[in-house]
PDB file with one MODEL, atoms N, CA, C and O in Angstrom:
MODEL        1
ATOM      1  N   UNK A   1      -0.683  13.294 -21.929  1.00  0.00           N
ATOM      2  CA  UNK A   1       0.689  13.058 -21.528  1.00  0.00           C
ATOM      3  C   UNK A   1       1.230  11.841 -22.267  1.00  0.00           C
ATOM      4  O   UNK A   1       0.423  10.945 -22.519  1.00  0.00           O
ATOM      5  N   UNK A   2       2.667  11.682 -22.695  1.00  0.00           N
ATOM      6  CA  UNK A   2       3.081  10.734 -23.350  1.00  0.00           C
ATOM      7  C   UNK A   2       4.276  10.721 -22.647  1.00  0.00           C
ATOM      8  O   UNK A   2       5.171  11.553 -22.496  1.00  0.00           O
ATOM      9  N   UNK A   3       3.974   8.897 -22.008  1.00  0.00           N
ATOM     10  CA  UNK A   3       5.194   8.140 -20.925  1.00  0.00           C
ATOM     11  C   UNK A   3       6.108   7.455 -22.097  1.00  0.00           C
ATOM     12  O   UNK A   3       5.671   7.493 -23.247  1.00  0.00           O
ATOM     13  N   UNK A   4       7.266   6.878 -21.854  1.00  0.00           N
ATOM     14  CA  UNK A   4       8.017   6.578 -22.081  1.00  0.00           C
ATOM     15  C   UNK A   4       8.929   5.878 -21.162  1.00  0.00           C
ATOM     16  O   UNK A   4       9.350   6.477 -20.173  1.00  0.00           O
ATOM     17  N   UNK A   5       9.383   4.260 -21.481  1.00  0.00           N
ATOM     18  CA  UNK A   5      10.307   3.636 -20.149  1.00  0.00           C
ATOM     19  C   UNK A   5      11.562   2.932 -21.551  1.00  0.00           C
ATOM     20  O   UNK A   5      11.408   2.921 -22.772  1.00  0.00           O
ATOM     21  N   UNK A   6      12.815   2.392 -20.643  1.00  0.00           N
ATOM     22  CA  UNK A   6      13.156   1.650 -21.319  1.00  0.00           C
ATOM     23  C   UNK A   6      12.546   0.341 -20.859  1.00  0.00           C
ATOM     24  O   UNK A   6      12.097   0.168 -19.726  1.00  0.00           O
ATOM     25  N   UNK A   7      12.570  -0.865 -22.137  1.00  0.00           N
ATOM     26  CA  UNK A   7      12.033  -1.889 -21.733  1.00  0.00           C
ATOM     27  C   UNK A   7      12.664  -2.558 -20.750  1.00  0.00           C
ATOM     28  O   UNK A   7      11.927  -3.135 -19.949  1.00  0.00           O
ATOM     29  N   UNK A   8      14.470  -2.683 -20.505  1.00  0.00           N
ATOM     30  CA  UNK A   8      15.033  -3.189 -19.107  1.00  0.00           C
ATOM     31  C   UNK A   8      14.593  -2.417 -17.718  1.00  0.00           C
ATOM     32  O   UNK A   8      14.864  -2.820 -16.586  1.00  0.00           O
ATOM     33  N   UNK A   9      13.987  -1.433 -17.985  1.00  0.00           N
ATOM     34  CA  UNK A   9      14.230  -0.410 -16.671  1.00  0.00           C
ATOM     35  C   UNK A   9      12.909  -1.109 -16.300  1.00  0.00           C
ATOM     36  O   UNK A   9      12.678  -1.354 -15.116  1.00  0.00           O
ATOM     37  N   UNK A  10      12.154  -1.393 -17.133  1.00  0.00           N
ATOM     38  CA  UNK A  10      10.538  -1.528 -16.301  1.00  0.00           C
ATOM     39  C   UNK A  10      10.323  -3.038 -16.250  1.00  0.00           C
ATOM     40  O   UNK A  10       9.207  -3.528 -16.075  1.00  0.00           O
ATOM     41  N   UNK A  11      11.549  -3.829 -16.425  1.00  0.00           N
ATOM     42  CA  UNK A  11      11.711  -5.575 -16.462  1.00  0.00           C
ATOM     43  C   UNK A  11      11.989  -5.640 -14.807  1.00  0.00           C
ATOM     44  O   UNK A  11      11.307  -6.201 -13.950  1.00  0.00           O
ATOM     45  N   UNK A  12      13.378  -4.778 -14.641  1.00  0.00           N
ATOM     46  CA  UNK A  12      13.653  -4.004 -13.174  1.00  0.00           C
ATOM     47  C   UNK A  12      12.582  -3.659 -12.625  1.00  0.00           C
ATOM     48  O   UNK A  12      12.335  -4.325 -11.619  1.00  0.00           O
ATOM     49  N   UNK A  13      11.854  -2.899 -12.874  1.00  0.00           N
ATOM     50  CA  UNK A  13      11.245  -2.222 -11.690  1.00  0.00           C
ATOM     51  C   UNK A  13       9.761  -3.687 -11.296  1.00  0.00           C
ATOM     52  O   UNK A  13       9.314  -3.926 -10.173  1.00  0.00           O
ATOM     53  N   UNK A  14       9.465  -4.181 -12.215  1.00  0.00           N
ATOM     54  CA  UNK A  14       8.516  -5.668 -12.124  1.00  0.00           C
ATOM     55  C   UNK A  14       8.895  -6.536 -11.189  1.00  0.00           C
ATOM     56  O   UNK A  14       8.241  -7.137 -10.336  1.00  0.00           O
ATOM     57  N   UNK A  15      10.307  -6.528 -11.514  1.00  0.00           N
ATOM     58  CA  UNK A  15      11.172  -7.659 -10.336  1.00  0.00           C
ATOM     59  C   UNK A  15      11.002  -7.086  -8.905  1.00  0.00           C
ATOM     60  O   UNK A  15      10.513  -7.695  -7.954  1.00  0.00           O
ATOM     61  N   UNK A  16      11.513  -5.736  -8.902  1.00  0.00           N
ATOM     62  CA  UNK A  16      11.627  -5.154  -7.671  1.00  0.00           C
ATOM     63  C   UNK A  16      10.601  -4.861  -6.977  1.00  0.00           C
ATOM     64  O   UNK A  16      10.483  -5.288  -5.828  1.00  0.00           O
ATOM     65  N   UNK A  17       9.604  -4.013  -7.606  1.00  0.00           N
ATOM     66  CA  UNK A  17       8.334  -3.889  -7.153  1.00  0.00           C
ATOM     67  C   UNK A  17       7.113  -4.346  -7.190  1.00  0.00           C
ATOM     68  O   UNK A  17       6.223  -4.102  -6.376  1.00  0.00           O
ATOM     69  N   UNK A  18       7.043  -5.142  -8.312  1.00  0.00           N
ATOM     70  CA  UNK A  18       6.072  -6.195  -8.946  1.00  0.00           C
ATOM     71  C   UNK A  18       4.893  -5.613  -9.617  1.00  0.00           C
ATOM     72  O   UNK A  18       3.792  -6.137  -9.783  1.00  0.00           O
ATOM     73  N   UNK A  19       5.645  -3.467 -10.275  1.00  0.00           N
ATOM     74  CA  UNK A  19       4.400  -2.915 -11.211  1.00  0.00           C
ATOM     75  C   UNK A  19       5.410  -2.915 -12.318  1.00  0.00           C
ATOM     76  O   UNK A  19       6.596  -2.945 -11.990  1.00  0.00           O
ATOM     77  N   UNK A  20       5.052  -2.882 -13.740  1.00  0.00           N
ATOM     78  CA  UNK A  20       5.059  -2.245 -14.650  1.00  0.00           C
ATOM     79  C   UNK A  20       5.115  -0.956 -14.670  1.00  0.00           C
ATOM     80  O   UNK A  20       4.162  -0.244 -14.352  1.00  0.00           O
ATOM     81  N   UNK A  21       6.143  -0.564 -15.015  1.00  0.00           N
ATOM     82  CA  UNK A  21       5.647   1.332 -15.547  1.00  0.00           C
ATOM     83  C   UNK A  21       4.857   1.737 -16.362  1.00  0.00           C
ATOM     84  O   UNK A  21       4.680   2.955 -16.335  1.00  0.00           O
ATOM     85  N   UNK A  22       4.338   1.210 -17.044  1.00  0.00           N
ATOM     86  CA  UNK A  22       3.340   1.532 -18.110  1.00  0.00           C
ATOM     87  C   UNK A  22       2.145   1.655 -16.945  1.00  0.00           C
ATOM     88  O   UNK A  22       1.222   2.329 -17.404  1.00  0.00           O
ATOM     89  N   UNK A  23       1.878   1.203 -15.560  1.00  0.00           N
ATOM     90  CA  UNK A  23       1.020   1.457 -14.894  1.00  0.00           C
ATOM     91  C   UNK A  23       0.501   2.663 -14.753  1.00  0.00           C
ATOM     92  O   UNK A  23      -0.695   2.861 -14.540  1.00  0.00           O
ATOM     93  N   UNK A  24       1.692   3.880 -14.902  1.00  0.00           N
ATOM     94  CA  UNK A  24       1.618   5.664 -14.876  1.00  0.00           C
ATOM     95  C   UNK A  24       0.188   5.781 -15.755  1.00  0.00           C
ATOM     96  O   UNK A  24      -0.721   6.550 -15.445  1.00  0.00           O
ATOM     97  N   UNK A  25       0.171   5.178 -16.521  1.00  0.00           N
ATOM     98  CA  UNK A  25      -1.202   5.580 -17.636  1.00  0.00           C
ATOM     99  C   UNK A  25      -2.375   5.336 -16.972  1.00  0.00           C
ATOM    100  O   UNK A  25      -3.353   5.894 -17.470  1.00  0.00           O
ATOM    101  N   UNK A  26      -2.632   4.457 -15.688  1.00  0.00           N
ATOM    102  CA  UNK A  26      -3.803   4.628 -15.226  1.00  0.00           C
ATOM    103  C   UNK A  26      -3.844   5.266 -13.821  1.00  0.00           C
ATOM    104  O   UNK A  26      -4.505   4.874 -12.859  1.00  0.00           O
ATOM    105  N   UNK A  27      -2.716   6.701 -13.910  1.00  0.00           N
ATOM    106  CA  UNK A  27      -2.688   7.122 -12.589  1.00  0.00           C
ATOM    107  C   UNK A  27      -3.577   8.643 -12.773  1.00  0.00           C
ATOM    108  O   UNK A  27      -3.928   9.217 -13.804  1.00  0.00           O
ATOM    109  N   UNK A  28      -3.693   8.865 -11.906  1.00  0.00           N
ATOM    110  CA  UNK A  28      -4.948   9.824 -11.447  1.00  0.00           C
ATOM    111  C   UNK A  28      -3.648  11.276 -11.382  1.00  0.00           C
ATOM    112  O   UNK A  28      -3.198  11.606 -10.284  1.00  0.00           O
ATOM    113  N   UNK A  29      -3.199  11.984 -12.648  1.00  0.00           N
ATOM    114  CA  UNK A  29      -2.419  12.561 -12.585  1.00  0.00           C
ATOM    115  C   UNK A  29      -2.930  14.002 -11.881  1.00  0.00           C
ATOM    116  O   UNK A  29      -2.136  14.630 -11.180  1.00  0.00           O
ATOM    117  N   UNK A  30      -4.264  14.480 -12.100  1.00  0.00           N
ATOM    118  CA  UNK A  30      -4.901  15.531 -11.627  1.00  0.00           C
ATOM    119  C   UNK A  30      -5.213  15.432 -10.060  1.00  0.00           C
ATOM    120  O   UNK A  30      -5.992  16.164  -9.450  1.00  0.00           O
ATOM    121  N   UNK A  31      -4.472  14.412  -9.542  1.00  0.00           N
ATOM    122  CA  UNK A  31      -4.864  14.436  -8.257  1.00  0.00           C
ATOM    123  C   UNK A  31      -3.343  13.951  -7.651  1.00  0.00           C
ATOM    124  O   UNK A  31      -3.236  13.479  -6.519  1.00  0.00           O
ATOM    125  N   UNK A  32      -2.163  14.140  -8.586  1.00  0.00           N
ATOM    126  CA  UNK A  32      -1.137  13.560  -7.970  1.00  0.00           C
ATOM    127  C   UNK A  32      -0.239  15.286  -7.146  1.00  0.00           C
ATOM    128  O   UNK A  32      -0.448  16.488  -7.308  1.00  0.00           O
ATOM    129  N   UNK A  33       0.572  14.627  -6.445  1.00  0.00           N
ATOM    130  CA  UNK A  33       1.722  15.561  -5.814  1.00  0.00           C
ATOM    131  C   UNK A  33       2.846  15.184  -6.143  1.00  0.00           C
ATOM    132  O   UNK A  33       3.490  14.194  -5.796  1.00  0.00           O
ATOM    133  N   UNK A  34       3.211  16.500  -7.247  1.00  0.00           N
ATOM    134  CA  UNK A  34       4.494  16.874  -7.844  1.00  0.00           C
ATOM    135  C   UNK A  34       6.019  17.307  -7.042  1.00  0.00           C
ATOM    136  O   UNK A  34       5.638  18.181  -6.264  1.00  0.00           O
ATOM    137  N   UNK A  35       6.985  17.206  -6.908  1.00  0.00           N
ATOM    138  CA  UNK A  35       8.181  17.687  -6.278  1.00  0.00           C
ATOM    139  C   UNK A  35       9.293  17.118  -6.610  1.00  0.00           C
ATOM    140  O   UNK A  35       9.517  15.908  -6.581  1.00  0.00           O
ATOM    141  N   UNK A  36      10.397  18.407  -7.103  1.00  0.00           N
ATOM    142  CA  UNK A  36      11.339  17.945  -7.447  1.00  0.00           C
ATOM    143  C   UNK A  36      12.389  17.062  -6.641  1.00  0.00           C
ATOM    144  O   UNK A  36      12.568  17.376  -5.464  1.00  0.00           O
ATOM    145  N   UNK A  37      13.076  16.024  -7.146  1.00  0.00           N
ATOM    146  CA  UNK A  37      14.081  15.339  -6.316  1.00  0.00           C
ATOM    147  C   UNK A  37      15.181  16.111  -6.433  1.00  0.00           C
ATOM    148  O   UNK A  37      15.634  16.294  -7.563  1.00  0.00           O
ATOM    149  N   UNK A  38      15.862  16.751  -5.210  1.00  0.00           N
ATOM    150  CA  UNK A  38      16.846  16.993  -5.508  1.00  0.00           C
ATOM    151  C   UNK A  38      18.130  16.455  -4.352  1.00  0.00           C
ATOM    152  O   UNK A  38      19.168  17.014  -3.999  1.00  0.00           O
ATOM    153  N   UNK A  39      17.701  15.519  -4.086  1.00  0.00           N
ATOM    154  CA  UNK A  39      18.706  14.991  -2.966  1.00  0.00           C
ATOM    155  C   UNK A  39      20.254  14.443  -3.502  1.00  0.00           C
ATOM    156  O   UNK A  39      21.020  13.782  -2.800  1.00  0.00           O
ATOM    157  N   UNK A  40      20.481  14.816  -4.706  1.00  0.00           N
ATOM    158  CA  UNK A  40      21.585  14.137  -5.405  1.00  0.00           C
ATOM    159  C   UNK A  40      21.264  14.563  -6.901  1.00  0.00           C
ATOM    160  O   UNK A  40      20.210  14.560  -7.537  1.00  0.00           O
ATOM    161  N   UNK A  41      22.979  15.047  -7.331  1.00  0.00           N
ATOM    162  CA  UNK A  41      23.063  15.553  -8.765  1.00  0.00           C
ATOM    163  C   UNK A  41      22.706  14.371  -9.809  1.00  0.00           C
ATOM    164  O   UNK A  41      23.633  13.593 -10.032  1.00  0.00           O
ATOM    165  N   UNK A  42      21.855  14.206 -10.273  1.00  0.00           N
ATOM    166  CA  UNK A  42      21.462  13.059 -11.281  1.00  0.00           C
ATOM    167  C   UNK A  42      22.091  13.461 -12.749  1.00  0.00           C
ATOM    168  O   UNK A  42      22.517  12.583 -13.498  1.00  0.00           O
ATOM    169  N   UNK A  43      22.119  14.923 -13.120  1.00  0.00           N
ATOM    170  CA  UNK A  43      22.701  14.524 -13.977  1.00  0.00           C
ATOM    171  C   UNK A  43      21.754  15.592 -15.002  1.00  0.00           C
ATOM    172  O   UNK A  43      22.201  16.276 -15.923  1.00  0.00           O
ATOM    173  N   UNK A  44      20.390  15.509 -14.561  1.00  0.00           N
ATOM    174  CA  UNK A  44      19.641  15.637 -14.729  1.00  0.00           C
ATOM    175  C   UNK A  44      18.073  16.612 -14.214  1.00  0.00           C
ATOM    176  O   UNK A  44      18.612  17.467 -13.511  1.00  0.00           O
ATOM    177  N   UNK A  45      17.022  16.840 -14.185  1.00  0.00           N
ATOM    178  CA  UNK A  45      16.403  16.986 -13.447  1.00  0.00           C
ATOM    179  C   UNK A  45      15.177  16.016 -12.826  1.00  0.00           C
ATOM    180  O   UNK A  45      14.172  16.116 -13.529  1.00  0.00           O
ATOM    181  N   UNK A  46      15.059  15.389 -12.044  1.00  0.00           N
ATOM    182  CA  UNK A  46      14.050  14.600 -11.709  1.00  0.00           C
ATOM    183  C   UNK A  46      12.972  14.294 -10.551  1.00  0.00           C
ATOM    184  O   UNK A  46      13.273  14.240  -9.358  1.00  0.00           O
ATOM    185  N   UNK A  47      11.665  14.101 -11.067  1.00  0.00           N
ATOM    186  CA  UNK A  47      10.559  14.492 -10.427  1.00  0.00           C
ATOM    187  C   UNK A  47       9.897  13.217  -9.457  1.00  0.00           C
ATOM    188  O   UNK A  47       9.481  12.202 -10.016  1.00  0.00           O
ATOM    189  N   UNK A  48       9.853  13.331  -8.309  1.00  0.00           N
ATOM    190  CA  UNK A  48       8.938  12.367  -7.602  1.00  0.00           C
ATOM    191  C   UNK A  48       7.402  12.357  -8.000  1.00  0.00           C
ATOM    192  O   UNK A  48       7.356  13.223  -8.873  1.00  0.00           O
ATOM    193  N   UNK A  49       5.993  11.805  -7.826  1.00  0.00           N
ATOM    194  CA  UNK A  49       5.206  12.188  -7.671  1.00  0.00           C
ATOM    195  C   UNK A  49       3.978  10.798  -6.676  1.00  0.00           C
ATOM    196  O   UNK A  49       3.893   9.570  -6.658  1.00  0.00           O
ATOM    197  N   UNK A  50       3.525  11.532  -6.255  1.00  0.00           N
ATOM    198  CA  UNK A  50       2.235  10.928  -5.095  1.00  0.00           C
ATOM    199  C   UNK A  50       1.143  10.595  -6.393  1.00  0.00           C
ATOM    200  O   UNK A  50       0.573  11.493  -7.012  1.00  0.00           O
ATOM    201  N   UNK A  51       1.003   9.423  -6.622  1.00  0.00           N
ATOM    202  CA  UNK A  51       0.216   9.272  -7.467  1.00  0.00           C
ATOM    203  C   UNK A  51      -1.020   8.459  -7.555  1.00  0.00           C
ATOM    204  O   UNK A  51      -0.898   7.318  -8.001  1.00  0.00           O
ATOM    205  N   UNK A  52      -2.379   8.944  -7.135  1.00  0.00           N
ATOM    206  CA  UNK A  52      -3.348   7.801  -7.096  1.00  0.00           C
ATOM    207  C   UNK A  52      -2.689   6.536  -8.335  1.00  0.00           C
ATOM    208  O   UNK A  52      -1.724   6.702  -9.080  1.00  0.00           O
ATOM    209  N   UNK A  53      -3.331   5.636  -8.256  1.00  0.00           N
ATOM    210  CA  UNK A  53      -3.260   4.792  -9.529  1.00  0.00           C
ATOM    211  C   UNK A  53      -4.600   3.549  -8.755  1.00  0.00           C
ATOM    212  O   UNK A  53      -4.508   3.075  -7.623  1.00  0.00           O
ATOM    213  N   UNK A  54      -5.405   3.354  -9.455  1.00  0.00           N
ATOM    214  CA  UNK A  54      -6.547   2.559  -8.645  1.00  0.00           C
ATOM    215  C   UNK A  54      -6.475   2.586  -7.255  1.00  0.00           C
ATOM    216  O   UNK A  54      -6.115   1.679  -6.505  1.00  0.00           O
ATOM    217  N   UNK A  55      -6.863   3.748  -6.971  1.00  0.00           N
ATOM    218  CA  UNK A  55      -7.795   3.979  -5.448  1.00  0.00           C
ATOM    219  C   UNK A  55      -6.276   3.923  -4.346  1.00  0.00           C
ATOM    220  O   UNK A  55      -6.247   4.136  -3.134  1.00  0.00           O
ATOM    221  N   UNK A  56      -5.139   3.570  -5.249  1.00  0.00           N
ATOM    222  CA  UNK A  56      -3.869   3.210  -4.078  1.00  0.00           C
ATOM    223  C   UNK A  56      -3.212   3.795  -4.296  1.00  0.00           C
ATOM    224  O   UNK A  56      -3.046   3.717  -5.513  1.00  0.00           O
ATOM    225  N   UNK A  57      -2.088   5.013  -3.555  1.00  0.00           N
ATOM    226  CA  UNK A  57      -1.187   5.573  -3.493  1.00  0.00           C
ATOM    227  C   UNK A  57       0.549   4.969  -3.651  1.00  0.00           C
ATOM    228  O   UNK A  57       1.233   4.345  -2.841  1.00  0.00           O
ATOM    229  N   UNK A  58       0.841   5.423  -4.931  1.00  0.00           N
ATOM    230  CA  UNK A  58       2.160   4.666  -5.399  1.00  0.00           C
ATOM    231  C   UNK A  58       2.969   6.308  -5.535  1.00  0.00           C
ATOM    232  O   UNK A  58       2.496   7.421  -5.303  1.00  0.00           O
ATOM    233  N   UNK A  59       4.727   5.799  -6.130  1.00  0.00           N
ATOM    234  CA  UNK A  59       5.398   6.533  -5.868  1.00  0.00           C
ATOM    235  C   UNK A  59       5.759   6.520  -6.718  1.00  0.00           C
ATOM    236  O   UNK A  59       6.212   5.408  -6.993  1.00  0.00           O
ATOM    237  N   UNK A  60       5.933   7.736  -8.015  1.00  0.00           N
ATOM    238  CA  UNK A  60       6.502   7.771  -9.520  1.00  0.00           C
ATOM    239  C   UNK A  60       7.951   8.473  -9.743  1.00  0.00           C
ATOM    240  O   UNK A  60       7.895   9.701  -9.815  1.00  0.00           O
ATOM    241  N   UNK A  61       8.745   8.113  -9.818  1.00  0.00           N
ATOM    242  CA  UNK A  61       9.741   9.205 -10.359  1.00  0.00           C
ATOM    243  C   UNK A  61      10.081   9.380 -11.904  1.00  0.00           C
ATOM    244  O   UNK A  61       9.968   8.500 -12.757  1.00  0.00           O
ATOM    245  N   UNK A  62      10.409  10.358 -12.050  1.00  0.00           N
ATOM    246  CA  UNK A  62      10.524  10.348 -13.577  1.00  0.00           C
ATOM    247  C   UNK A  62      11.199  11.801 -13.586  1.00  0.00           C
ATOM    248  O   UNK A  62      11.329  12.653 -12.707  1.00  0.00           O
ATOM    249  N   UNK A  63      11.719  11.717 -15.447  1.00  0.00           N
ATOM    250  CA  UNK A  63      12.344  12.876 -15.995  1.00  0.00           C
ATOM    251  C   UNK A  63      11.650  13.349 -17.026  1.00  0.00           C
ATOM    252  O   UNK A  63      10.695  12.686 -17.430  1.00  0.00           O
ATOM    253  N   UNK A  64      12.000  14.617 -17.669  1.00  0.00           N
ATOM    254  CA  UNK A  64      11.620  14.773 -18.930  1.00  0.00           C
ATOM    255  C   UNK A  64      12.190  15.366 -19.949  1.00  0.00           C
ATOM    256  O   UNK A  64      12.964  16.323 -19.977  1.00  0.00           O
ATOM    257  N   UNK A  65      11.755  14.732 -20.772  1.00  0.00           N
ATOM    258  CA  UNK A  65      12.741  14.542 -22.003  1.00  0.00           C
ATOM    259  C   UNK A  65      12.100  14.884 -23.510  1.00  0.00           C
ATOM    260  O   UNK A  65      11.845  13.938 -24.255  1.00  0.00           O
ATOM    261  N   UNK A  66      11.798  16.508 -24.022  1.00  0.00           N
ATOM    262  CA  UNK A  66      11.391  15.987 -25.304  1.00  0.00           C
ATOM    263  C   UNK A  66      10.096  16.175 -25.220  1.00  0.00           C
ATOM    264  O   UNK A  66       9.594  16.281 -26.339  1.00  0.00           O
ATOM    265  N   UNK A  67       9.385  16.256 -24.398  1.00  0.00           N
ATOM    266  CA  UNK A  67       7.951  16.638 -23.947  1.00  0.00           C
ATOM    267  C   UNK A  67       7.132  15.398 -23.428  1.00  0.00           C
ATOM    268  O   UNK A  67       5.918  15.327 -23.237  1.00  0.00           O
ATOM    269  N   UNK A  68       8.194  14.349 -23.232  1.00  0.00           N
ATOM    270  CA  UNK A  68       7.860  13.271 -22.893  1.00  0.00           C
ATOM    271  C   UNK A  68       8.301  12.392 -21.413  1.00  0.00           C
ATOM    272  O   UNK A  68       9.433  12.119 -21.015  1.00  0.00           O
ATOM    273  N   UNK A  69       7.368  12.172 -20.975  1.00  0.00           N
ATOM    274  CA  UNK A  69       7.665  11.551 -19.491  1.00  0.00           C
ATOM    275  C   UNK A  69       8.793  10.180 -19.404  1.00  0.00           C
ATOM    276  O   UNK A  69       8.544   9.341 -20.270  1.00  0.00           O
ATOM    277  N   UNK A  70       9.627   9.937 -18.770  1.00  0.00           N
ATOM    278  CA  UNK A  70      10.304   9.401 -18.789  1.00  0.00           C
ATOM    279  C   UNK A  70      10.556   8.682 -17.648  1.00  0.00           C
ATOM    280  O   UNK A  70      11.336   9.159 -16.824  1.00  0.00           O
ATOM    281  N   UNK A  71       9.889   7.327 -17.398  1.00  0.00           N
ATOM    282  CA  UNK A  71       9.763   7.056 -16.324  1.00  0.00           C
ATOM    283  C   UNK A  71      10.896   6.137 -15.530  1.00  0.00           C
ATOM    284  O   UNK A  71      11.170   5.229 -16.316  1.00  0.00           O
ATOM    285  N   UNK A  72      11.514   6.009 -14.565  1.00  0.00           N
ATOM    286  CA  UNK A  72      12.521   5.608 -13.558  1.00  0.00           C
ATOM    287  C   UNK A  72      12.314   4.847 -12.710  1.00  0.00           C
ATOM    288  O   UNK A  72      13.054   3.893 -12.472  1.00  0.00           O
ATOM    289  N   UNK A  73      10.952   5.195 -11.897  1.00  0.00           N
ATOM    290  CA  UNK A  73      10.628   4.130 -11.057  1.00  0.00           C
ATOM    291  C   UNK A  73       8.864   4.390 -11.015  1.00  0.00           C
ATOM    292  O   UNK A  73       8.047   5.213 -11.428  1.00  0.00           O
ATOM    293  N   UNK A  74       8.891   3.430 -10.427  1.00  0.00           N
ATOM    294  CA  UNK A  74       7.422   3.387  -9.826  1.00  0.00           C
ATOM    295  C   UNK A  74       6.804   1.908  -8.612  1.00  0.00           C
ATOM    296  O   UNK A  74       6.944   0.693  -8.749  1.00  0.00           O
ATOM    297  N   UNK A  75       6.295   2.511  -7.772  1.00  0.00           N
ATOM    298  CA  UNK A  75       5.773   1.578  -6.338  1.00  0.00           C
ATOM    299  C   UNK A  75       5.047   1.874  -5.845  1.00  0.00           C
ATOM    300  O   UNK A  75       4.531   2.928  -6.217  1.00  0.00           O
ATOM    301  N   UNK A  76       4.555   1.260  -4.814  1.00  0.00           N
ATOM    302  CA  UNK A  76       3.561   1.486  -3.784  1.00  0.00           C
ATOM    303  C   UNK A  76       3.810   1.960  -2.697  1.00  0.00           C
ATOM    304  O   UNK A  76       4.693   1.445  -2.011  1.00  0.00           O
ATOM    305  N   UNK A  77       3.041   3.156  -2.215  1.00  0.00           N
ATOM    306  CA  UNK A  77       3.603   4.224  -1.419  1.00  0.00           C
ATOM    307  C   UNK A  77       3.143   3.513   0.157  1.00  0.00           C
ATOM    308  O   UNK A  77       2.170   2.955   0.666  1.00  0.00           O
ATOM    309  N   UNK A  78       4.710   3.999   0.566  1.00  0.00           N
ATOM    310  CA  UNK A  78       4.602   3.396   1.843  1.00  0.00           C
ATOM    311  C   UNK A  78       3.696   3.997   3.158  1.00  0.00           C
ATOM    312  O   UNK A  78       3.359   5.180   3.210  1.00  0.00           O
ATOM    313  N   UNK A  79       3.382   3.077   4.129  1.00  0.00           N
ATOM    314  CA  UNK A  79       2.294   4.334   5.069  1.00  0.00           C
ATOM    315  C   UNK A  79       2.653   5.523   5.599  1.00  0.00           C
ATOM    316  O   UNK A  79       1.832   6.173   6.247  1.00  0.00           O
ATOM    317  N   UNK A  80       3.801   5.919   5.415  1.00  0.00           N
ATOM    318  CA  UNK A  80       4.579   7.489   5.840  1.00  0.00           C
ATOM    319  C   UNK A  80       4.171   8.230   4.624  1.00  0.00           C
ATOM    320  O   UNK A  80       3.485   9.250   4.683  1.00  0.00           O
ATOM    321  N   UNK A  81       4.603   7.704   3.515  1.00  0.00           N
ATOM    322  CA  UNK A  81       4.009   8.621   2.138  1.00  0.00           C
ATOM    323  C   UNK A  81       2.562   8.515   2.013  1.00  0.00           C
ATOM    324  O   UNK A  81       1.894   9.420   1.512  1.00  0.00           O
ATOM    325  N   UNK A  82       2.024   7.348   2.488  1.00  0.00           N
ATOM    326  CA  UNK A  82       0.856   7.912   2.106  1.00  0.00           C
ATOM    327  C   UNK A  82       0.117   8.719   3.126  1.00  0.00           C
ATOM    328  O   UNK A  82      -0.686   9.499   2.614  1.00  0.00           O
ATOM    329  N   UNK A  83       0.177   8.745   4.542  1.00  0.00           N
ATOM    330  CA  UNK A  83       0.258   9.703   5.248  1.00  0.00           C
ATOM    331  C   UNK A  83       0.203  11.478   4.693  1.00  0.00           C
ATOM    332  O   UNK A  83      -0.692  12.304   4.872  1.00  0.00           O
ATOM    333  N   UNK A  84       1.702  11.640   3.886  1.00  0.00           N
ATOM    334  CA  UNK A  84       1.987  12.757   3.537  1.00  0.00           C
ATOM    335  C   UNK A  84       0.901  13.031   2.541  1.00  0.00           C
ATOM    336  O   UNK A  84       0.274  14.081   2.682  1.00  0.00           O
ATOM    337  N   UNK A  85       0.625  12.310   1.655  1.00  0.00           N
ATOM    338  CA  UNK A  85      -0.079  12.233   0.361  1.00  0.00           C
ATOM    339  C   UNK A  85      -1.374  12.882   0.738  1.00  0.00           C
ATOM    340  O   UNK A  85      -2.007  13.716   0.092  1.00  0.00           O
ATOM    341  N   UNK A  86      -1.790  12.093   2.464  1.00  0.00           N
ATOM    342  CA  UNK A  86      -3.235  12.470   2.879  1.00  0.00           C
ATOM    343  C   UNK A  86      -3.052  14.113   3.103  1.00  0.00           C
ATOM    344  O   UNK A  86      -3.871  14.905   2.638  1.00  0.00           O
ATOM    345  N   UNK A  87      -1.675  14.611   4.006  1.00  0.00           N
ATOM    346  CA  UNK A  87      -1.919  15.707   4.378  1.00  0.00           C
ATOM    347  C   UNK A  87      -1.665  16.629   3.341  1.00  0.00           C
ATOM    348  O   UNK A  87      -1.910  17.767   3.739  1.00  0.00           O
ATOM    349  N   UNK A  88      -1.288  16.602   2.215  1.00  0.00           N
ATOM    350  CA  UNK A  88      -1.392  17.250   1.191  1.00  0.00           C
ATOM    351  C   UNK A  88      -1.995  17.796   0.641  1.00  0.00           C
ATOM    352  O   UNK A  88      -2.008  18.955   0.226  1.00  0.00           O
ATOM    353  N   UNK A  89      -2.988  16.419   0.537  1.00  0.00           N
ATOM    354  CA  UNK A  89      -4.567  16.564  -0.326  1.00  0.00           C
ATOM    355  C   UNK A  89      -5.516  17.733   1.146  1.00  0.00           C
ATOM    356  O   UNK A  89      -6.407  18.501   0.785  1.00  0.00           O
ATOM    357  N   UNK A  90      -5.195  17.658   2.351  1.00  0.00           N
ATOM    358  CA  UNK A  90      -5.962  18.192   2.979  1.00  0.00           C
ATOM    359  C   UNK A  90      -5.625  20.118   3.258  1.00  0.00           C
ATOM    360  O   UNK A  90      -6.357  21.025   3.655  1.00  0.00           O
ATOM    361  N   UNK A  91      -4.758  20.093   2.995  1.00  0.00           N
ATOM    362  CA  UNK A  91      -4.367  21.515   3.227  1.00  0.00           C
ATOM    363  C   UNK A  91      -5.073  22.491   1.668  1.00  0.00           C
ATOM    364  O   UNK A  91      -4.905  23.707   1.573  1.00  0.00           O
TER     365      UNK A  91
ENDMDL
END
């Protein structure tokens, strides 16, 4: 897979959340949960995902563009998501 951020977007998301997006590269993508966002016309199409990343459940959104991931946000999944994340993995 080949990510892609702008460098302000992930200066933003450091401030806000205190990861880097370039973090996506050490996420456990074969074990993540995919679903589209569609709560609002972006413009675009764009993807949430449940994403291990060292042993901890974070929250990725992204687009794609070009065959390339395009990343928007990224955090640490809160105990409701990670909740969901658990019942996911269990079904």
């Amino acid at each position: 897979m080949k990510f892609a951020f702008d460098p302000g977007k992930d200066a933003s998301n450091q401030e806000k959340h205190g990861l880097s997006l370039a973090a996506v590269e050490q996420g456990d993508w074969t074990a993540a949960f995919i679903a589209l966002d569609d709560r609002w016309d972006y413009g675009e199409f764009r993807w949430y995902a449940y994403l291990p990343i060292k042993g901890r459940v974070h929250v990725a959104v992204y687009t794609e563009r070009d065959d390339v991931i395009w990343m928007i946000s990224l955090r640490r999944a809160n105990p409701r998501e990670v909740r969901k994340y658990d019942e996911l993995r269990t079904v």
